[in-house]
N, CA, C and O atoms as a printed pandas DataFrame, in Angstrom:
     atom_number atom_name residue_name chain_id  residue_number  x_coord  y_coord  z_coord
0              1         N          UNK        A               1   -4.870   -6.050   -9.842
1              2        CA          UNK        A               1   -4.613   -5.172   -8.712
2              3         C          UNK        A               1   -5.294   -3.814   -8.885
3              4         O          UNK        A               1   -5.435   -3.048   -7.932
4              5         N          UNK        A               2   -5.772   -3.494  -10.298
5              6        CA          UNK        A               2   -6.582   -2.465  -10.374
6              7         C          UNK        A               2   -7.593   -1.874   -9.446
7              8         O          UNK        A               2   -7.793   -0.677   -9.244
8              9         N          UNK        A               3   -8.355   -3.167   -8.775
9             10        CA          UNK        A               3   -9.772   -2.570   -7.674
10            11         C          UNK        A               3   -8.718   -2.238   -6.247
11            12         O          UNK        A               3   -9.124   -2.369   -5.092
12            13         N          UNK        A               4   -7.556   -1.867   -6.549
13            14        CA          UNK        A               4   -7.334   -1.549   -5.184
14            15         C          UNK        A               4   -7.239    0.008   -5.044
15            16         O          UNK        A               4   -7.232    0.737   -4.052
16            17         N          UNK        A               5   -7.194    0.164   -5.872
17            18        CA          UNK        A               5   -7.522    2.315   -6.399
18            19         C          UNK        A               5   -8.579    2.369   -5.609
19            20         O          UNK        A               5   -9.423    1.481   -5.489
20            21         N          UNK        A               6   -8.545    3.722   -4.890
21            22        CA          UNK        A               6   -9.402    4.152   -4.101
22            23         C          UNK        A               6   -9.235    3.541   -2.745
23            24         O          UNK        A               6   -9.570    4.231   -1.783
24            25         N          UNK        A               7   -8.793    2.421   -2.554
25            26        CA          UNK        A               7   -8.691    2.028   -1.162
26            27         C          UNK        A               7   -9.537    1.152   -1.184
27            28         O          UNK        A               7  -10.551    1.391   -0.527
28            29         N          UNK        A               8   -9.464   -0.212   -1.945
29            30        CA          UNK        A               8   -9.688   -1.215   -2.209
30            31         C          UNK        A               8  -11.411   -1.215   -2.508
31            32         O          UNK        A               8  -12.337   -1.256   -1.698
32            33         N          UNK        A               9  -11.427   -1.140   -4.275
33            34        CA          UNK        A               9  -12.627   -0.620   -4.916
34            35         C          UNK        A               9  -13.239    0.382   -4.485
35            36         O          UNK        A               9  -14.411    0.393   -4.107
36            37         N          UNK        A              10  -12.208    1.627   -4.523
37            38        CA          UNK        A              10  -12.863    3.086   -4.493
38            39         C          UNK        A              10  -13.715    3.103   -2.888
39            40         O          UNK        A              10  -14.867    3.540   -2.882
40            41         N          UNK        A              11  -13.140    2.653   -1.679
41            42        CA          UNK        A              11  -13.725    2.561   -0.344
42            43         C          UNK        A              11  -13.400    3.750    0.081
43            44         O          UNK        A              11  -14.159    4.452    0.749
44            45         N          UNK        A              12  -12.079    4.120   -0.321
45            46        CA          UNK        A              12  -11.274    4.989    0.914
46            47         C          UNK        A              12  -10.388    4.273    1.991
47            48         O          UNK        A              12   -9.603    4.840    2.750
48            49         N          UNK        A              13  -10.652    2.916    1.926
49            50        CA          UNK        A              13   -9.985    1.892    3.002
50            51         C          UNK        A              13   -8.585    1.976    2.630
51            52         O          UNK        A              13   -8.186    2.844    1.853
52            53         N          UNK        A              14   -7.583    0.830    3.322
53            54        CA          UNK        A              14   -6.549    0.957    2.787
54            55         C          UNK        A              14   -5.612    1.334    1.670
55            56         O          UNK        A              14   -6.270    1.040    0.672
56            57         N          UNK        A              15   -4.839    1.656    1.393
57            58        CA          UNK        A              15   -4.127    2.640    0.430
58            59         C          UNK        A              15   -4.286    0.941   -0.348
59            60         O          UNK        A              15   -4.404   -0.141    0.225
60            61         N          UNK        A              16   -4.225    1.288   -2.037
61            62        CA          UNK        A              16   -3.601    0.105   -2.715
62            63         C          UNK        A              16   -2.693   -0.310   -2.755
63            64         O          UNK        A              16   -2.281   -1.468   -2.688
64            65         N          UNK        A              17   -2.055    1.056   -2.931
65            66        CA          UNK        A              17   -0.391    0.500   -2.820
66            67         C          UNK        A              17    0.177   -0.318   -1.910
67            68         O          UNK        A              17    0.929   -1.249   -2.199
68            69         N          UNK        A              18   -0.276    0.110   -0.416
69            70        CA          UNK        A              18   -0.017   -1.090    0.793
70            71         C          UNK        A              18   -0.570   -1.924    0.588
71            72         O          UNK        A              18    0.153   -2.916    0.684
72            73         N          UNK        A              19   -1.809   -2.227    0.256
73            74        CA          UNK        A              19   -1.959   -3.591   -0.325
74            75         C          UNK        A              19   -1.593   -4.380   -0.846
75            76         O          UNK        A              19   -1.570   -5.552   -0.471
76            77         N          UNK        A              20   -1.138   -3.852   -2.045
77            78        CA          UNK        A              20   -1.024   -4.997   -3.080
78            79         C          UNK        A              20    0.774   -4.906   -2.631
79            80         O          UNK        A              20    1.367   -5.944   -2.925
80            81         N          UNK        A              21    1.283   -4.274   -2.253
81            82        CA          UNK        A              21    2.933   -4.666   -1.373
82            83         C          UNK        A              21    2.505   -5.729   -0.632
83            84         O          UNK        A              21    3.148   -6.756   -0.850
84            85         N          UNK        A              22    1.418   -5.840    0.368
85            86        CA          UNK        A              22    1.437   -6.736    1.474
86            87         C          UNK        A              22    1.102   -8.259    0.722
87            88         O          UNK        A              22    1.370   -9.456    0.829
88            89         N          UNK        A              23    0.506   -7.530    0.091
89            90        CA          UNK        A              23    0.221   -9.037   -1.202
90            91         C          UNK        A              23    1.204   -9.486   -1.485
91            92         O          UNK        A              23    1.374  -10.630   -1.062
92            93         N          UNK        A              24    2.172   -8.963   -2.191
93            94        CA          UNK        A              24    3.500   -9.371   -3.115
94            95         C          UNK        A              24    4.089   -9.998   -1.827
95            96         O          UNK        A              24    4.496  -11.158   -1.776
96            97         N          UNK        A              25    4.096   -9.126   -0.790
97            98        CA          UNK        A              25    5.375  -10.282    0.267
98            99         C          UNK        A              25    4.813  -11.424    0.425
99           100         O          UNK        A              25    5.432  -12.482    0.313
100          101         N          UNK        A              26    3.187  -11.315    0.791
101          102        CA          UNK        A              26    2.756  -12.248    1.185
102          103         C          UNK        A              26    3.290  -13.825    0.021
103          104         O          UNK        A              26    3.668  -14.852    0.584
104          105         N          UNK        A              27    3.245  -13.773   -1.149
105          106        CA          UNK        A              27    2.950  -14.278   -2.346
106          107         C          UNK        A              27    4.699  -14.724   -2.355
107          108         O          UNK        A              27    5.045  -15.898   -2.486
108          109         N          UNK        A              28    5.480  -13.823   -2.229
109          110        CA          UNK        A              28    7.293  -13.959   -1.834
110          111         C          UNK        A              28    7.263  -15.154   -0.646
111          112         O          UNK        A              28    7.597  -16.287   -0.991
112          113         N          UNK        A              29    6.867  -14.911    0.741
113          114        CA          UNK        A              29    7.735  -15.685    1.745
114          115         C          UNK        A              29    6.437  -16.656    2.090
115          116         O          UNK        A              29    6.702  -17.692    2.700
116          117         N          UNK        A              30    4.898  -16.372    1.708
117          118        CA          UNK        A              30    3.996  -17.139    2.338
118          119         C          UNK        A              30    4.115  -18.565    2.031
119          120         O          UNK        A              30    4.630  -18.722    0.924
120          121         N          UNK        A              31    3.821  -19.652    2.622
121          122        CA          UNK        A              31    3.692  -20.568    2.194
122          123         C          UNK        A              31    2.862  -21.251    0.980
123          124         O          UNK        A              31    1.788  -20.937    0.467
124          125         N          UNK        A              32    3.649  -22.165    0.754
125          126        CA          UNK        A              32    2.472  -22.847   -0.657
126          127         C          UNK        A              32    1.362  -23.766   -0.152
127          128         O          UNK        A              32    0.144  -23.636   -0.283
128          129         N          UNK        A              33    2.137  -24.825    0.519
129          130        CA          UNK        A              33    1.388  -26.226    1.355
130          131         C          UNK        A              33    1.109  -25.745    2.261
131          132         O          UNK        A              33    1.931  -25.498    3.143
132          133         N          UNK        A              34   -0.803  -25.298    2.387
133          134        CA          UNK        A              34   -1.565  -25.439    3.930
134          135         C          UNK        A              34   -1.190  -25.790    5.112
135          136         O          UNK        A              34   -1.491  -25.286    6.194
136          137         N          UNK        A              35   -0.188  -27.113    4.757
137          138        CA          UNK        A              35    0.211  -28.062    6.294
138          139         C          UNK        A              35    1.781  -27.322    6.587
139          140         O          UNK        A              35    2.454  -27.796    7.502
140          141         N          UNK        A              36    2.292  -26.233    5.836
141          142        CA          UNK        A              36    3.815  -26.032    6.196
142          143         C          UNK        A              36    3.416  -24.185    6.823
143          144         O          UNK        A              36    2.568  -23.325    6.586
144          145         N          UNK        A              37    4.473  -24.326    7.593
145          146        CA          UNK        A              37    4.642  -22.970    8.773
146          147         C          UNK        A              37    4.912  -21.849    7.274
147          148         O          UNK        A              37    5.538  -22.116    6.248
148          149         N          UNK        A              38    4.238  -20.668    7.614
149          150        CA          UNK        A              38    4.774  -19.432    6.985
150          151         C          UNK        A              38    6.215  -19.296    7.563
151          152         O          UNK        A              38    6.494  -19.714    8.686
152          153         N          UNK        A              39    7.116  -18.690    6.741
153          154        CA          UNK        A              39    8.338  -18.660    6.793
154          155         C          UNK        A              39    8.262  -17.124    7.830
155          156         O          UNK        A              39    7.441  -16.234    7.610
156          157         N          UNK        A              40    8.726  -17.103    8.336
157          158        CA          UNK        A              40    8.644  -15.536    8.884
158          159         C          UNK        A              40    9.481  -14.609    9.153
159          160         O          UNK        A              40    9.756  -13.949   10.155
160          161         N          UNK        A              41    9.914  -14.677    7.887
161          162        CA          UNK        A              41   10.166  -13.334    6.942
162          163         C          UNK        A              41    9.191  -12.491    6.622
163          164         O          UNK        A              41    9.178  -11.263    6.700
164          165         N          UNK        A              42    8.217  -13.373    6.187
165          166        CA          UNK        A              42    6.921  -12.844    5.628
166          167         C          UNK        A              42    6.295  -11.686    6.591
167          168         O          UNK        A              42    5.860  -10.623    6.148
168          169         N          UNK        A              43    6.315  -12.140    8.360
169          170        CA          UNK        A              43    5.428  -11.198    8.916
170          171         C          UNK        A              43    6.549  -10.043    9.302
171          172         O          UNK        A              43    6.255   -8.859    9.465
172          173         N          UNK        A              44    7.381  -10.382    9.376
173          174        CA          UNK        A              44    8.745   -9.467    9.509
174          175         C          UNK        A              44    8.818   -8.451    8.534
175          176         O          UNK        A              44    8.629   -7.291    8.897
176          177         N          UNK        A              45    9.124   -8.766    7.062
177          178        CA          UNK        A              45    8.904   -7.999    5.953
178          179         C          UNK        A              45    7.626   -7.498    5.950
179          180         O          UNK        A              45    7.679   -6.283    5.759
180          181         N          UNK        A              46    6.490   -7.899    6.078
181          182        CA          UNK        A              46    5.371   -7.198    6.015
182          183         C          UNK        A              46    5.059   -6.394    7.086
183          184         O          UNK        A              46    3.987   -5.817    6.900
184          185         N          UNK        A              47    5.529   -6.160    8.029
185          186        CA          UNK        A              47    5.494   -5.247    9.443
186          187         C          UNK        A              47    6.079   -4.011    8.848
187          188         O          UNK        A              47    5.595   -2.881    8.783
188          189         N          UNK        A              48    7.641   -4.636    8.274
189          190        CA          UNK        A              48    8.407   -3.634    8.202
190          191         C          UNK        A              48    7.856   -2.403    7.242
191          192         O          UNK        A              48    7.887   -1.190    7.448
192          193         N          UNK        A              49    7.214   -3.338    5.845
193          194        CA          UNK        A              49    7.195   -2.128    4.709
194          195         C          UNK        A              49    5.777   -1.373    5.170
195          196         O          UNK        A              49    5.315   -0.428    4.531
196          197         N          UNK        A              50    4.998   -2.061    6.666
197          198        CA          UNK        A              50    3.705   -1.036    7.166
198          199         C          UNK        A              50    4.408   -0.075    7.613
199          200         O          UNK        A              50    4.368    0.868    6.822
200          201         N          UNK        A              51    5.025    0.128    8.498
201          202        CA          UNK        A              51    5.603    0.956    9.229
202          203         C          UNK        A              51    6.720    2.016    8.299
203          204         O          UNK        A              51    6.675    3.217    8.566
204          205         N          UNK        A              52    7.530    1.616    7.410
205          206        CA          UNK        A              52    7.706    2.277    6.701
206          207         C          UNK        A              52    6.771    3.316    5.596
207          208         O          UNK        A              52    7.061    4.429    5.157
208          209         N          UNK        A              53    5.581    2.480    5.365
209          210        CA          UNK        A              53    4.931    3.228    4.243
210          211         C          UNK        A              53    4.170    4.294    5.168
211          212         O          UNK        A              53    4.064    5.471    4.825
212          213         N          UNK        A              54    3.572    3.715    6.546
213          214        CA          UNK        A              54    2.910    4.556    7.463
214          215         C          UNK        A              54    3.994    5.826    7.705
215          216         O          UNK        A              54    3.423    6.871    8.016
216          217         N          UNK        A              55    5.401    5.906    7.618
217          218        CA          UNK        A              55    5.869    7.013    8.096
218          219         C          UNK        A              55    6.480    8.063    7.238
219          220         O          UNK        A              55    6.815    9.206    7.549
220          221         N          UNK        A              56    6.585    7.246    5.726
221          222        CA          UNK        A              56    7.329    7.778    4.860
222          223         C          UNK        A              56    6.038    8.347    3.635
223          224         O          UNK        A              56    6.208    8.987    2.597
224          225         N          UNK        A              57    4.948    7.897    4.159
225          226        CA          UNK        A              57    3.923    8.567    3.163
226          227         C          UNK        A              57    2.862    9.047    3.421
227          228         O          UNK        A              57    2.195    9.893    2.825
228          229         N          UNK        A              58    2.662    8.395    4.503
229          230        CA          UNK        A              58    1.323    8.908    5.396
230          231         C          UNK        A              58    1.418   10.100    6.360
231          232         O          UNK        A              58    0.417   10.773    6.606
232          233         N          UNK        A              59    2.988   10.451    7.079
233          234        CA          UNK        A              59    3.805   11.416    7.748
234          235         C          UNK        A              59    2.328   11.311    8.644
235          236         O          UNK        A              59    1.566   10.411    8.996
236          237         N          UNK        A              60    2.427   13.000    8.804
237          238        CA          UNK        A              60    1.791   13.024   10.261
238          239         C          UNK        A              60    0.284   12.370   10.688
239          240         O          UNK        A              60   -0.278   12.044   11.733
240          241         N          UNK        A              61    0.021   12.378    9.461
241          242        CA          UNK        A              61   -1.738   11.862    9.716
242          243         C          UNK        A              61   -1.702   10.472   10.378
243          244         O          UNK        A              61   -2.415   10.153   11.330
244          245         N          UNK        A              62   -0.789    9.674    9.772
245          246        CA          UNK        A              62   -0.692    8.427   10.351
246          247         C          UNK        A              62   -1.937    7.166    9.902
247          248         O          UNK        A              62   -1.971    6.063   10.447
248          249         N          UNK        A              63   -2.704    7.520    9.035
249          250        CA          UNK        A              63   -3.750    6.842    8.589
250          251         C          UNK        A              63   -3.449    6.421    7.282
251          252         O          UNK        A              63   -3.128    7.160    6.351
252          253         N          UNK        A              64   -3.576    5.101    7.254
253          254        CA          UNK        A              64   -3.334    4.054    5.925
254          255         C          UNK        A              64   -4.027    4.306    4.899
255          256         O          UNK        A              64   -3.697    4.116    3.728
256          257         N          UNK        A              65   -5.389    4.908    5.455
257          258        CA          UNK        A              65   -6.805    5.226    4.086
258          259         C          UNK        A              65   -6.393    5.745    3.252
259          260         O          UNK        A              65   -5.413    6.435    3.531
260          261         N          UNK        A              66   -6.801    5.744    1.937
261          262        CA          UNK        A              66   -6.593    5.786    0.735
262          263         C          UNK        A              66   -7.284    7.839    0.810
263          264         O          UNK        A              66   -6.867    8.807    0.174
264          265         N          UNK        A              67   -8.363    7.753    1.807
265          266        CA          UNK        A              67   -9.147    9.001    1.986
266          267         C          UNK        A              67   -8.433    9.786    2.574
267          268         O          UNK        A              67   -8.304   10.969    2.260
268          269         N          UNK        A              68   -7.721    9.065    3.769
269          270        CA          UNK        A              68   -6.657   10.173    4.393
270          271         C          UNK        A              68   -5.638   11.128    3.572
271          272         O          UNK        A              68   -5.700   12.336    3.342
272          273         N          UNK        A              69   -4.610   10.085    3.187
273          274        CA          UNK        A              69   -3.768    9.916    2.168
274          275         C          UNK        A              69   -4.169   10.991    0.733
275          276         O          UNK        A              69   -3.341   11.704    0.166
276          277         N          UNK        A              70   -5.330   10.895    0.439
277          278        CA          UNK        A              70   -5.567   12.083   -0.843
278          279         C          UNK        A              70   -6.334   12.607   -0.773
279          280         O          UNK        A              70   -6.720   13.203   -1.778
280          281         N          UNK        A              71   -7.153   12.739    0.641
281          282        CA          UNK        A              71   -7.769   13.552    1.015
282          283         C          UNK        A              71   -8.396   13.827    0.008
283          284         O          UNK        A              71   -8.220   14.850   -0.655
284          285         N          UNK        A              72   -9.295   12.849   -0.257
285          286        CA          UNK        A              72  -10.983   12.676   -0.677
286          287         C          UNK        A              72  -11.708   11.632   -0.766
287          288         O          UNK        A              72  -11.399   10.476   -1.055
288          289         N          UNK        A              73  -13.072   12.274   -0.401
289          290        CA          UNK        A              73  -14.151   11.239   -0.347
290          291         C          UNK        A              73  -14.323   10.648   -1.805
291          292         O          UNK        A              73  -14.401   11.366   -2.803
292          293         N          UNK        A              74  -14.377    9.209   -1.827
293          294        CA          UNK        A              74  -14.223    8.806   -2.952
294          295         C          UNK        A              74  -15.741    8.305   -3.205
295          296         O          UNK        A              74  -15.850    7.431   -4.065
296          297         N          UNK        A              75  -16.589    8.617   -2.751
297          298        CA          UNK        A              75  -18.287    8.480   -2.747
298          299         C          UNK        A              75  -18.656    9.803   -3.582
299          300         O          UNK        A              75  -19.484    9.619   -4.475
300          301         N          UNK        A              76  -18.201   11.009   -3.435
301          302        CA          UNK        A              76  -18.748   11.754   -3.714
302          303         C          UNK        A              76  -17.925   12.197   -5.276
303          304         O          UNK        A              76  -16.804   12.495   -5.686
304          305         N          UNK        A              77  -18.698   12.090   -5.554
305          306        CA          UNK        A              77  -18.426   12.123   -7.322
306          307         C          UNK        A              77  -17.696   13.343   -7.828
307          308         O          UNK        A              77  -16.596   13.174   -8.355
308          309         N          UNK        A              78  -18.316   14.825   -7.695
309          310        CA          UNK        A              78  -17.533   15.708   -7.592
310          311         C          UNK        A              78  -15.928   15.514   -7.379
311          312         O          UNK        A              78  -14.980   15.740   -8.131
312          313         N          UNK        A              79  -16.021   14.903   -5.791
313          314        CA          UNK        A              79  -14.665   15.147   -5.361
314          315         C          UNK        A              79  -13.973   14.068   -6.322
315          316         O          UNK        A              79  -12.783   14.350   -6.453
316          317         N          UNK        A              80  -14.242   13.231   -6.842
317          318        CA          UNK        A              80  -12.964   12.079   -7.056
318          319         C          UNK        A              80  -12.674   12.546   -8.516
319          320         O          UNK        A              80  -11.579   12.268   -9.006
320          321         N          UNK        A              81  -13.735   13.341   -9.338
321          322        CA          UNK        A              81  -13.517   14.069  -10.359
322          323         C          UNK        A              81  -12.451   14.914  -10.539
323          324         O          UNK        A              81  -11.558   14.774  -11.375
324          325         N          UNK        A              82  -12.608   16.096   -9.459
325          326        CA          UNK        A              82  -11.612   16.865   -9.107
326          327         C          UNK        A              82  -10.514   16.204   -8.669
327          328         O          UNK        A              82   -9.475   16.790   -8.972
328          329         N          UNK        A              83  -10.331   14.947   -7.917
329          330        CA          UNK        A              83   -8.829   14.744   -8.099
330          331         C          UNK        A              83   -8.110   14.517   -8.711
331          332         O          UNK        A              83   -6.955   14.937   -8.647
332          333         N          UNK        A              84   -8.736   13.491   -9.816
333          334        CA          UNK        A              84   -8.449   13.175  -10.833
334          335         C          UNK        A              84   -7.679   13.657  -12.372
335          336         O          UNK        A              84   -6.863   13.215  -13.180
336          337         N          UNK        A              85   -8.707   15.091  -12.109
337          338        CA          UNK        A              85   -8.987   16.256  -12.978
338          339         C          UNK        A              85   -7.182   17.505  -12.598
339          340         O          UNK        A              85   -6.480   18.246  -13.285
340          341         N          UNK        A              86   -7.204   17.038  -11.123
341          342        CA          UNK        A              86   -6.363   18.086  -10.480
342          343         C          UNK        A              86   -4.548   17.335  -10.122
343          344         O          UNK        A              86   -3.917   16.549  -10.829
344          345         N          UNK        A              87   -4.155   17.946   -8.822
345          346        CA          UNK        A              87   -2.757   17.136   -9.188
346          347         C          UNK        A              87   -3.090   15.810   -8.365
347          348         O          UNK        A              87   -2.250   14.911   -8.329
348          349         N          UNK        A              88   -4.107   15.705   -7.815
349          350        CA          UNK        A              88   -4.379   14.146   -6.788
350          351         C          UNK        A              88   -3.909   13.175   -7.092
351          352         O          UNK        A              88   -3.411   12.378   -6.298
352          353         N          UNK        A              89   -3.979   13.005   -8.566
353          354        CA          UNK        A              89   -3.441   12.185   -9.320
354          355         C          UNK        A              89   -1.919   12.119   -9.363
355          356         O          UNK        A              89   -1.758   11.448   -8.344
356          357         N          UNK        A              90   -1.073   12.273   -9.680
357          358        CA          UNK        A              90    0.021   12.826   -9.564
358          359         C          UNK        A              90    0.345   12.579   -8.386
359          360         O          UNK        A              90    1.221   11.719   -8.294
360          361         N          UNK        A              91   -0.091   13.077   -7.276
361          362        CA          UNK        A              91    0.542   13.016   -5.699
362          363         C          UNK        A              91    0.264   11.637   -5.638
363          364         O          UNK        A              91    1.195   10.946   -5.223
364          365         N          UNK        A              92   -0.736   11.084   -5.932
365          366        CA          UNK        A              92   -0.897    9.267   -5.767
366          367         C          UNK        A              92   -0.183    8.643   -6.791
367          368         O          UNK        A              92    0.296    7.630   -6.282
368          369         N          UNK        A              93    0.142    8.712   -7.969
369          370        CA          UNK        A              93    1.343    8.215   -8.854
370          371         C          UNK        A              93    2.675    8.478   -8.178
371          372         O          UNK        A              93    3.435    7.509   -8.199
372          373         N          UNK        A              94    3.128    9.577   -7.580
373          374        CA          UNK        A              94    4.209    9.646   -6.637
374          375         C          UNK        A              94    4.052    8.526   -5.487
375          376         O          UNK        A              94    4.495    7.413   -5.769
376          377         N          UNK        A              95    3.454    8.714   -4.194
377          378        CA          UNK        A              95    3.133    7.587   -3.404
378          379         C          UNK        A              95    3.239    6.454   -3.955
379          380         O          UNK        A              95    4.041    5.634   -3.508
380          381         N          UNK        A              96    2.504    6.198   -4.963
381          382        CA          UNK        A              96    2.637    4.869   -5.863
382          383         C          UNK        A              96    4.146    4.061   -6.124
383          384         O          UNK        A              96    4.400    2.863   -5.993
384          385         N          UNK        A              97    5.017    5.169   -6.536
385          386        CA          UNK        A              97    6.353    5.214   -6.706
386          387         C          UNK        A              97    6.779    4.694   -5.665
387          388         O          UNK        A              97    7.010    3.518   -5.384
388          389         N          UNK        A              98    6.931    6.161   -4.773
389          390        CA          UNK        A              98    7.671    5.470   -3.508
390          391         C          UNK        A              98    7.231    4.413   -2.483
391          392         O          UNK        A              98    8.033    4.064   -1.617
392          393         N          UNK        A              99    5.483    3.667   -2.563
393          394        CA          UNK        A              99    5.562    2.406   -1.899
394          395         C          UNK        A              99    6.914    1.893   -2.890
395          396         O          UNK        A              99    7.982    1.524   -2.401
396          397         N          UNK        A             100    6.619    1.954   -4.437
397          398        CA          UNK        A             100    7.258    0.576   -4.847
398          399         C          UNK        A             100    8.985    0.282   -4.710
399          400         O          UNK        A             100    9.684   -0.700   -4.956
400          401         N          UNK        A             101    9.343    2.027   -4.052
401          402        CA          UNK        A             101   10.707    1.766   -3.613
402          403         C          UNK        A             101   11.044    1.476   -2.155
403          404         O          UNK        A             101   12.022    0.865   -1.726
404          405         N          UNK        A             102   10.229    1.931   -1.604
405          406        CA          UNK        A             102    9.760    0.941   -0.077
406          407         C          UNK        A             102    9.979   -0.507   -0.079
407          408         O          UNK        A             102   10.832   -1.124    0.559
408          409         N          UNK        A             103    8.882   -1.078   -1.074
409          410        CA          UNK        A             103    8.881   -2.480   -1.302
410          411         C          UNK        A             103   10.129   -2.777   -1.471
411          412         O          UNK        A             103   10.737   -3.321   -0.549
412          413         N          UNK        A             104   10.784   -2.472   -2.721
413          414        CA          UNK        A             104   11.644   -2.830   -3.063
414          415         C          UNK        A             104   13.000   -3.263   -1.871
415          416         O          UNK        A             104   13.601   -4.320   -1.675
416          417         N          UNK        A             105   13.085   -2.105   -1.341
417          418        CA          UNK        A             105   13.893   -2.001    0.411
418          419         C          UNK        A             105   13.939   -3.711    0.863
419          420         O          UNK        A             105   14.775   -4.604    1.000
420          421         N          UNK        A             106   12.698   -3.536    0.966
421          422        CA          UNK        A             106   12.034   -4.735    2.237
422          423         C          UNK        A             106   12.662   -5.797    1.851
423          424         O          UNK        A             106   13.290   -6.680    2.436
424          425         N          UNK        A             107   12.293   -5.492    0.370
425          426        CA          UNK        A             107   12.362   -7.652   -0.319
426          427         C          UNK        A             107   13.957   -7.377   -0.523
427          428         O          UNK        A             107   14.466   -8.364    0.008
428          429         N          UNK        A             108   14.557   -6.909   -0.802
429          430        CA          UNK        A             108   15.742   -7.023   -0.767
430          431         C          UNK        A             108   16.779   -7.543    0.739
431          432         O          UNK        A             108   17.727   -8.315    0.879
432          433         N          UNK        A             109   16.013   -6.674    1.648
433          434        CA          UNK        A             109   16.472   -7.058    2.868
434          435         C          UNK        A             109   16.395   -8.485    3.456
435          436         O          UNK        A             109   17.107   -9.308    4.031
436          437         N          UNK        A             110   14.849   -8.283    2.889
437          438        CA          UNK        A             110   14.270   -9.721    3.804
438          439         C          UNK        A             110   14.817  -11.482    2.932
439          440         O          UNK        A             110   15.049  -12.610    3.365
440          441         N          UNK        A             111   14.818  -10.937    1.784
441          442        CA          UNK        A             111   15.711  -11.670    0.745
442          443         C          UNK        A             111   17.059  -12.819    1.046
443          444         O          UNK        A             111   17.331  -14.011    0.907
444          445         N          UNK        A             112   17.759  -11.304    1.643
445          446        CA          UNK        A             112   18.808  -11.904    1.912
446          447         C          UNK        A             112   18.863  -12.859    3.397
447          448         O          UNK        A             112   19.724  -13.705    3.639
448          449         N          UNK        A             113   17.738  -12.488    4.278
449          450        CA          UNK        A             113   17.633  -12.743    5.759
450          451         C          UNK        A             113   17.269  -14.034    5.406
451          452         O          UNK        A             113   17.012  -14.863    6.279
């Protein structure tokens, strides 16, 4: 799950953290056998922890990017230095956190559903 730093291999695209959550549910309620229906929990739980992570981490910007979100270009070398270097890090180890208590929410909920 490492190449999802940066917003899936240092893009700026989606946050990792929503990723690799959408992964884990997926991997929780998705199906095994090709020929059997996804259980749907799966798109339920995975709606839910978007919309949660979109409001509880992303707040007003409203953008999933990994660029939004830590506000930097992750092309430009300088900058990803300096975040790194600075508290960027830190504010994305926090986020990090609270997807994984987000997650946690979801699968518990959806668990029991």
């Amino acid at each position: 799950m490492a190449a999802l730093g940066g917003g899936i291999a240092s893009s700026g695209g989606p946050c990792g953290a929503l990723t690799g959550g959408i992964a884990l549910l997926g991997r929780l309620f998705g199906k095994i056998d090709p020929e059997e229906k996804d259980d749907p929990r799966m798109w339920k739980a995975a709606f839910k922890f978007y919309k949660m992570f979109q409001s509880e981490i992303c707040g007003e910007k409203g953008s999933v990017d990994c660029r939004d979100i830590a506000c930097v270009d992750w092309r430009d070398r300088e900058a990803a230095a300096g975040f790194y270097g600075g508290e960027g890090r830190l504010v994305c180890g926090g986020n990090t956190g609270r997807a994984a208590g987000i997650l946690g929410e979801v699968i518990d909920r959806y668990l029991e559903g």
